[in-house]
Structure formats: structure tokens, C-alpha cells
C-alpha positions, 0 to 999 in steps of 0.5 A, spaced: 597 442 697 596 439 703 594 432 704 589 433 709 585 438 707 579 435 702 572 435 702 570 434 709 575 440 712 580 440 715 582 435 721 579 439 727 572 437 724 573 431 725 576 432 732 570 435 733 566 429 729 569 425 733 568 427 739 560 429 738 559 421 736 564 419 742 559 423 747 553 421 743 553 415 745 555 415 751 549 418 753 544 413 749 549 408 753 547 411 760 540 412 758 539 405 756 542 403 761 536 408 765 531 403 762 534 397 764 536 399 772 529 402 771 526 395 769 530 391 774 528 396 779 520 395 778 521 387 778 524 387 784 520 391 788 513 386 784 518 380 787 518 383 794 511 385 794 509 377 793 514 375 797 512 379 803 504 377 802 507 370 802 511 371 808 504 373 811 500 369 809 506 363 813 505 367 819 497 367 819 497 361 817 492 363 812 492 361 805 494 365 799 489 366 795 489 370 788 489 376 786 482 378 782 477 383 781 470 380 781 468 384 774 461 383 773 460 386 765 453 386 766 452 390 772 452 397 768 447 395 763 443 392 771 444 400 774 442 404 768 436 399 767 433 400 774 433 408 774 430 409 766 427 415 769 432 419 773 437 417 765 432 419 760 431 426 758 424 426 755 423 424 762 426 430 765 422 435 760 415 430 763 418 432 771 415 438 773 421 443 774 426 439 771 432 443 768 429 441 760 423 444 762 425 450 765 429 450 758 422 449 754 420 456 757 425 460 754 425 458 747 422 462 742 419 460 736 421 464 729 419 464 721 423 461 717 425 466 711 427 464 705 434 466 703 433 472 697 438 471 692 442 478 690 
């Protein structure tokens, strides 16, 4: 019998195995290889960005002043607190013509039956 042939198959199996596994991680390679050029890219372009406001603000003679968003936690709770009418519901069914109260016509009262048992 021929040496070769044992339980993996014959020796074109492991030519096609091989060259499945060779392909596969050339692929993994080329997209990590993505992601990382990907990254640098995404520095680079943060870099840039700082250094041209930077250069800016040299050229101006302005200072540099910080990046930051003025976050007021309570401003929501001030705007819904200063229109509770416009916001409430029961206020809406009260207001003459309002949707809740056109919605009120339009509901009929019904008896309740009891389920009968069969």
C-alpha cells in the first residue's frame, strides 16, 4: 500500500489545505493591516485639525481656548418646568377643541358581560 494515503487523504488534500490556510491569512493579514492604516489615518487627520487651529490661533494672535461644550444638566428639567400645560395631557383633554378632547366624543360606553362557561 502506498505510504501516502492515510487517514487525511491523499497529498492533493493537503496541497488544497495548505493553500486554504496560506490564503486565509494573507487575508486576516491585509485587513489588520486595514484597521491599522485606518487608525493612523484617523490620528493623523485629529493631528492635523489641532495643529491648523493652532497655527490659527499664532496667526490671529488669539489664544487658544478649549474645546467644551457648556452642558447645563438641568436646562431640560427648567424648559419642561415652564410650559406644564402645553406637556400635560389632562391639560390637553381640559382645552376646548384639543385632540384628547375630540377623542372623548368618540368613545362609546359598553356593558360588561360576563363570560358564560360552555
Amino acid at each position: 500500500m502506498n505510504a501516502r494515503l492515510d487517514y487525511r487523504g491523499s497529498w492533493m488534500n493537503d496541497l488544497v489545505a495548505g493553500l486554504l490556510r496560506l490564503l486565509l491569512r494573507a487575508v486576516m493579514l491585509v485587513a489588520a493591516l486595514i484597521v491599522v492604516a485606518s487608525l493612523l489615518l484617523a490620528a493623523a487627520v485629529f493631528v492635523l485639525g489641532f495643529s491648523v487651529r493652532l497655527l490659527w490661533a499664532r496667526i490671529t494672535g488669539r489664544p487658544i481656548v478649549a474645546f467644551g461644550m457648556p452642558i447645563d444638566p438641568f436646562a431640560v428639567w427648567r424648559r419642561m418646568r415652564a410650559q406644564p400645560a402645553a406637556r400635560d395631557p389632562a391639560g390637553a383633554r381640559r382645552a376646548p377643541g384639543g385632540p384628547l378632547a375630540r377623542a372623548e366624543k368618540d368613545v362609546q360606553d359598553v356593558e360588561v358581560k360576563m363570560p358564560t362557561d360552555h
